[in-house]
N, C-alpha and C positions, 0 to 999 in steps of 0.2 A: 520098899514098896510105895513110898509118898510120891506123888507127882512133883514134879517140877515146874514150876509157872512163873511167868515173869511179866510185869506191867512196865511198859514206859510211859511215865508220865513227866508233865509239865507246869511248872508255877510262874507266876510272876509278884514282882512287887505288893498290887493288887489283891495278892493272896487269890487270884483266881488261877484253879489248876485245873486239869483234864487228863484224862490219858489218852494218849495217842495209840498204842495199841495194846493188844497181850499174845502170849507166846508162849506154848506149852512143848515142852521136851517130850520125845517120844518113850526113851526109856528113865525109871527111875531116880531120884535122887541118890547119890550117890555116886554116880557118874559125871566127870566134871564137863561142865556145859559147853566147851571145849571139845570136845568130845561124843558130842549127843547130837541125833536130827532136831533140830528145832521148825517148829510149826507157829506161823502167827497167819490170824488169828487160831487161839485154842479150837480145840476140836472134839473135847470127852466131858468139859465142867457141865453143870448145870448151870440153868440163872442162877440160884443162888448164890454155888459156890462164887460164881464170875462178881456176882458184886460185891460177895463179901470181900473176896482180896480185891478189887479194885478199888472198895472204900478206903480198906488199908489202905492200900497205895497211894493213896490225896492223902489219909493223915497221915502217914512217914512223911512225904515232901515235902509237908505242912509242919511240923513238927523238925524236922532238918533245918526247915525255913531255908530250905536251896531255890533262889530263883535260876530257874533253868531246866534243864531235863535231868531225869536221871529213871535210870532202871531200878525197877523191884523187883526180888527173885526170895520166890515161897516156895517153902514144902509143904504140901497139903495132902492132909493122908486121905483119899479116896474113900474110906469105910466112915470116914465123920467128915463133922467138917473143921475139924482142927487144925491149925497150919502155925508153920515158924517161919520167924526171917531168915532167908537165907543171907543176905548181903543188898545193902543200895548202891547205887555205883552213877554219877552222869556218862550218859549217853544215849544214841537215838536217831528217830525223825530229821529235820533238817535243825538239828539242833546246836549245831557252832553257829548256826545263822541264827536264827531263834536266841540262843542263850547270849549272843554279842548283843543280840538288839534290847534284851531283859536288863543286862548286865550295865546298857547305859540310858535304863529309865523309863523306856518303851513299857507297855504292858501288852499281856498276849491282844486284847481287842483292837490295838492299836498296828499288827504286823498281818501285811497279807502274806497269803501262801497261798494261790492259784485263785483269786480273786475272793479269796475268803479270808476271814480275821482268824487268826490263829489262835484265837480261844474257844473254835467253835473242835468239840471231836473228830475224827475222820472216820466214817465208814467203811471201811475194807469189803471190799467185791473180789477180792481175791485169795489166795492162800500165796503164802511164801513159805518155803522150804530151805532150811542150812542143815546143811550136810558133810561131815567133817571128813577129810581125804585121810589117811594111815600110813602110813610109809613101812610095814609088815614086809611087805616085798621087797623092797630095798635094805631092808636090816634085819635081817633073818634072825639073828640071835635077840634081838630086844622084845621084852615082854611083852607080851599082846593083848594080857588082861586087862582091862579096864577096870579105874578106881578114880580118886579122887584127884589122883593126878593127870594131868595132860598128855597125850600120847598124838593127837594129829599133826600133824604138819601142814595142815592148808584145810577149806573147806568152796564147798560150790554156791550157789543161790540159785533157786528157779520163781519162777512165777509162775501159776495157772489159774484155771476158774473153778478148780475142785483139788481134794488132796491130792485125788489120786495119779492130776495130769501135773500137780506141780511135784510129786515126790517121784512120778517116773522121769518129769525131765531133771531132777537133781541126778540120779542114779546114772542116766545117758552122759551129764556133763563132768563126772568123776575123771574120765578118762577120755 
């Protein structure tokens, strides 16, 4: 019954970090992410819960001391506001470009991205929807229950300006 929430964020040299976005699973932990609608930006935290794991997420990065991007993925049990690490991992934003530029001494204030320094956060005026494809139909006999393991075989992307127009065009682009 934990959420599923995931930060990408950002460091540099400079120890200045940010997150670039967060991303909340539709269904439960426990379900591998692989496998799950994923929604960015969240959609169900409150403020606080959102800043509590986003502070985590600058002290993990901070604490890895990874200059570069990398993903943070909690479980946060909805009825408190308790959460565990699920796993950090890099990945991201335009982050081979970003992480090459980190990587040879640049800091984020010093890299544009659309005529902004990329240690400033981005706004999101959108939702983005992942939506993972199952290959059920084509393999009759394989288990169709979801666990921990990975069961899709591909997944879609939409954009919209609300959930509900970016999770109906994920659904439209399945097939």
């Amino acid at each position: 019954g934990y959420k599923e929430i995931e930060y990408e964020v950002m460091r540099d040299a400079n120890d200045t970090a940010i997150t670039i976005c967060n991303m909340e699973n539709i269904d439960p932990v426990g379900i591998h992410t692989g496998d799950s609608i994923v929604i960015a930006p969240s959609q169900t935290l409150t403020n606080k819960e959102y800043q509590l794991l986003r502070d985590s997420a600058l002290k993990i990065i901070r604490a890895l001391k990874i200059e570069g991007g990398c993903n943070v993925q909690f479980a946060l049990d909805p009825l408190s506001f308790q959460y565990f690490l699920i796993e950090a991992n890099p990945r991201g934003y335009p982050i081979a470009r970003v992480s090459a530029k980190i990587s040879v001494g640049l800091h984020l204030d010093e890299i544009p991205i659309a005529n902004t320094p990329a240690s400033f956060e981005p706004t999101l005026d959108y939702v983005v929807t992942k939506m993972p494809r199952f290959p059920f139909d084509k393999f009759a006999d394989a288990n169709n229950h979801l666990s921990t393991q990975m069961k899709a075989t591909g997944e879609v992307m939409s954009v919209g300006r609300t959930l509900e127009e970016s999770l109906l065009k994920a659904i439209r682009s399945l097939e």
